[in-house]
C-alpha positions in Angstrom: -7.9 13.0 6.6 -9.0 13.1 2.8 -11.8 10.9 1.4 -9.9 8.0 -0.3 -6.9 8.3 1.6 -4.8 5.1 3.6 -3.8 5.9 7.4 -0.4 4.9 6.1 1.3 4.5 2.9 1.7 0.9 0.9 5.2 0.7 -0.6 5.3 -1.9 -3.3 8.2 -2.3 -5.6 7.2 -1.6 -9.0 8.9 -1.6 -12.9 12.7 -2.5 -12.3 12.5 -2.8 -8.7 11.6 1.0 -7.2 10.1 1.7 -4.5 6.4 3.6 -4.8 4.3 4.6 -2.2 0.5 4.4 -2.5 -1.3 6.9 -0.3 -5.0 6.5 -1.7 -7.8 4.8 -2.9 -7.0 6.5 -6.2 -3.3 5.7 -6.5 -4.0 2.1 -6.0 -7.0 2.1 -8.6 -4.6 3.6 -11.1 -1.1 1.3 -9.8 -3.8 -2.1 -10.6 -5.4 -0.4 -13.6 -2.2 -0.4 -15.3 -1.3 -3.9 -14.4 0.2 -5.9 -16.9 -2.8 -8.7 -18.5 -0.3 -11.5 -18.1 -0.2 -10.8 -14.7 -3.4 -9.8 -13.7 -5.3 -13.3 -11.6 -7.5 -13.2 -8.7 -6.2 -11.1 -6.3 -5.7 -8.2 -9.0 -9.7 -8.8 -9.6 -10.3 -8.6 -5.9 -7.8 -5.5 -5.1 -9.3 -3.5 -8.4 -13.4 -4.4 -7.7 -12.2 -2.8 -4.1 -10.9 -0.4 -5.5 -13.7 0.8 -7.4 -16.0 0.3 -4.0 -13.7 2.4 -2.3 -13.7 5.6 -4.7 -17.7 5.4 -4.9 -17.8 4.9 -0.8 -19.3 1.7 -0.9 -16.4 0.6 1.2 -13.6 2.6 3.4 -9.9 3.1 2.5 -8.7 0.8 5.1 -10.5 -1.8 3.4 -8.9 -1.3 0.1 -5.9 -0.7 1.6 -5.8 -4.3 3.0 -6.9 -5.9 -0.8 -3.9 -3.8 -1.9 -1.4 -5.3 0.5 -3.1 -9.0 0.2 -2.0 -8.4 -3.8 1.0 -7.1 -3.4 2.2 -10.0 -0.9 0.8 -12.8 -3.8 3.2 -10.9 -6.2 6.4 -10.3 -3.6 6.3 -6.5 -4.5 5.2 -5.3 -1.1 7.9 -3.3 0.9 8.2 -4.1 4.9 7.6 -1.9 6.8 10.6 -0.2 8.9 10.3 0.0 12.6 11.8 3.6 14.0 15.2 3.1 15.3 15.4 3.3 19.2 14.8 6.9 20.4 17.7 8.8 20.8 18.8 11.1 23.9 20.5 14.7 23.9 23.6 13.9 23.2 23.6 10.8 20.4 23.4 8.5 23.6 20.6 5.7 23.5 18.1 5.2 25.6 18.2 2.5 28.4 14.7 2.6 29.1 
């Protein structure tokens, strides 16, 4: 795995409503960065002074990763994530088991 990045992508919702995955230290750093003043409060502070920990090493991806989710929640921006449909069998058939 690279230095900065998450074990699994954040998808936040972002401008007019896309979807936007964040794979890294660095993508979230530059996502907060350009954060709109007016809506920049304590959690953007948090999620940004992690942010800068995490591309010096002072802290671990997963760590910012978690400040980044935690933000995105206190905005409603963050995108569930979607649980695999049941596994499928030769065939199209599902599963029983």
């Amino acid at each position: 795995m690279n230095r900065g990045q998450f074990e699994e992508p954040v998808t936040l919702l972002v401008g007019m409503g896309f979807p936007r995955k964040i794979d890294s230290v660095m993508e979230a750093y530059a996502l907060l960065q350009d954060w709109p003043s007016a809506g920049r409060n304590g959690a953007h502070t948090v999620a940004l002074n992690a942010c800068k920990a995490g591309i010096v090493g002072e802290i671990d991806p997963e760590t910012v990763r978690a400040t980044l989710v935690s933000f995105a929640r206190r905005h409603d921006i963050l995108v569930p994530e979607m649980v695999s449909p049941p596994a499928m069998v030769a065939g199209g058939a599902l599963r029983t088991s």
